[in-house]
N, C-alpha and C positions, 0 to 999 in steps of 0.2 A: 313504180315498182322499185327503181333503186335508188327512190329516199327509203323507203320501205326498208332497205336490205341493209342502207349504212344506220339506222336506228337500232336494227336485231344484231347486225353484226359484232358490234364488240361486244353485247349482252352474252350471245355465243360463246366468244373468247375465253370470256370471263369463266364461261359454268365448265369449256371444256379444260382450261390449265384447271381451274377449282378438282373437276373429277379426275382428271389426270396425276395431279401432283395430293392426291387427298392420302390420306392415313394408310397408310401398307403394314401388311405384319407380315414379318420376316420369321421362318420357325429357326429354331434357336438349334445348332448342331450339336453331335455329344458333347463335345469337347468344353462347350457353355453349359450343358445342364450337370455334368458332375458336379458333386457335391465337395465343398469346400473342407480339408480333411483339415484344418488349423497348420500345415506348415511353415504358412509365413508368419502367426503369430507372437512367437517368440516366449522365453521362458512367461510363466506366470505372474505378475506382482502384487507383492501385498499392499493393500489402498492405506496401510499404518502411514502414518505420516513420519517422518522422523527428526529428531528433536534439534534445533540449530543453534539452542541456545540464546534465543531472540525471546523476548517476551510480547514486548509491545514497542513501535516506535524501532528506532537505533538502542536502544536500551538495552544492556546485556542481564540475558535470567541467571539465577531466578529475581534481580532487581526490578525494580517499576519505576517505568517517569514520575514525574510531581506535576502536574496541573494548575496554571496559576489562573485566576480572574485578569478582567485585560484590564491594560495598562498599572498592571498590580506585580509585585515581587517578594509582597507576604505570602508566606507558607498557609493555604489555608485550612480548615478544619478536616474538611474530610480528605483533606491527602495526608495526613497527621499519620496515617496506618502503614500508607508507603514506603513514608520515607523512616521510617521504624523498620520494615522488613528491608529495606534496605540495609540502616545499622547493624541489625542482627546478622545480616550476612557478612556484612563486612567487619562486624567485632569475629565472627567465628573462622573468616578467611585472612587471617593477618598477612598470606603476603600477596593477597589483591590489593593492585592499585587501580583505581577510577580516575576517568574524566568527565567532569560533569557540564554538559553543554547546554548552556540557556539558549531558549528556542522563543521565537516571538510570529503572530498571527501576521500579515503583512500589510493590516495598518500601521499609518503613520512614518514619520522619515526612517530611511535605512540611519542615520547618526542615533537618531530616538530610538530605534528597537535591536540594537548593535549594545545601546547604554543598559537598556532596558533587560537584556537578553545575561549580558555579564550582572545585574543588579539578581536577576533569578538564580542565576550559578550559585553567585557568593553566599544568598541565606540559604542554598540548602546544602553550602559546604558548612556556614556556621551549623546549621542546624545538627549535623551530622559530627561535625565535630560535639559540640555537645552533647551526645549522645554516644560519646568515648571514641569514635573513628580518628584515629591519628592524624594531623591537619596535612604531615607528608605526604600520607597515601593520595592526596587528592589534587587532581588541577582543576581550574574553569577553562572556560574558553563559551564568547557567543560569538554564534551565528547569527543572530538575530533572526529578521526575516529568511535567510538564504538557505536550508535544508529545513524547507516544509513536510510535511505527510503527505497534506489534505490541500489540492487548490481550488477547492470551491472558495465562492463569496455567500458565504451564509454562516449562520452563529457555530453550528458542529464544527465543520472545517477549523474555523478561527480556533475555537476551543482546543482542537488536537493539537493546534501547533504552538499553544501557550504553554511550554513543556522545560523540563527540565528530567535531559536522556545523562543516566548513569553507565558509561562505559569503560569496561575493563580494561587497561590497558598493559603491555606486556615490559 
């Protein structure tokens, strides 16, 4: 009989903490069921977003970066439109000044995408110069790899950060 009993006994245990400690509903007093009047939510806001000036990138609006092919520092076709809107802004703001910072994906040496990065600057200050931008208003400077966007390792990432950001400086 009291093998019998140490068999059931903790099975016992079990189901009386189990009905003991099971699911309770607790009724809610007034003081919980009043209704929530919005006092702590504070004035209303508008979801407008508002303008900071940025467009894309470090790049100051309304300019756009320039995009280059890797291991490339030719302007290429379809940034042609860019860096036009760019010009445009800057023949009609004569007394903005830019810095224009070559940007490199974070293949290859930091010496290589440092070279690489200043190489992207310089054609899209000639470029820009060409297209009437005074060569004063302008400096380079690369980063190279070292202010990315994107640190994935996959071809999009790379892409963003093969850039050349046009910023205003004071």
């Amino acid at each position: 009989m009291f093998a019998n009993l140490r068999a059931i006994l903790p099975a016992l245990i079990c189901v009386s903490v189990l009905t003991l400690s099971g699911c309770g509903s607790k009724k809610a007093d007034d003081s919980e069921m009043k209704a929530d009047k919005g006092d702590a939510m504070g004035a209303e806001e508008s979801l407008e977003s508002k303008s900071l000036g940025i467009m894309e990138g470090r790049t100051s609006g309304p300019m756009l970066p320039v995009y280059f092919d890797f291991d490339s520092s030719d302007i290429r076709g379809d940034q042609v439109s860019r860096i036009q809107v760019n010009a445009d802004f800057l023949n009609k703001s004569a007394g903005v000044n830019i810095r224009i910072e070559g940007n490199c994906d974070p293949r290859g040496t930091n010496e290589y995408n440092m070279a690489l990065g200043e190489r992207r600057a310089l054609a899209a200050k000639k470029y820009l110069s060409n297209l009437g931008v005074g060569e004063a208003r302008m400096t380079t400077v690369s980063y190279g790899e070292e202010k990315m966007l994107l640190h994935g390792h996959d071809e999009l990432s790379w892409a963003q950060n093969r850039r050349d950001d046009f910023v205003i400086v004071e």
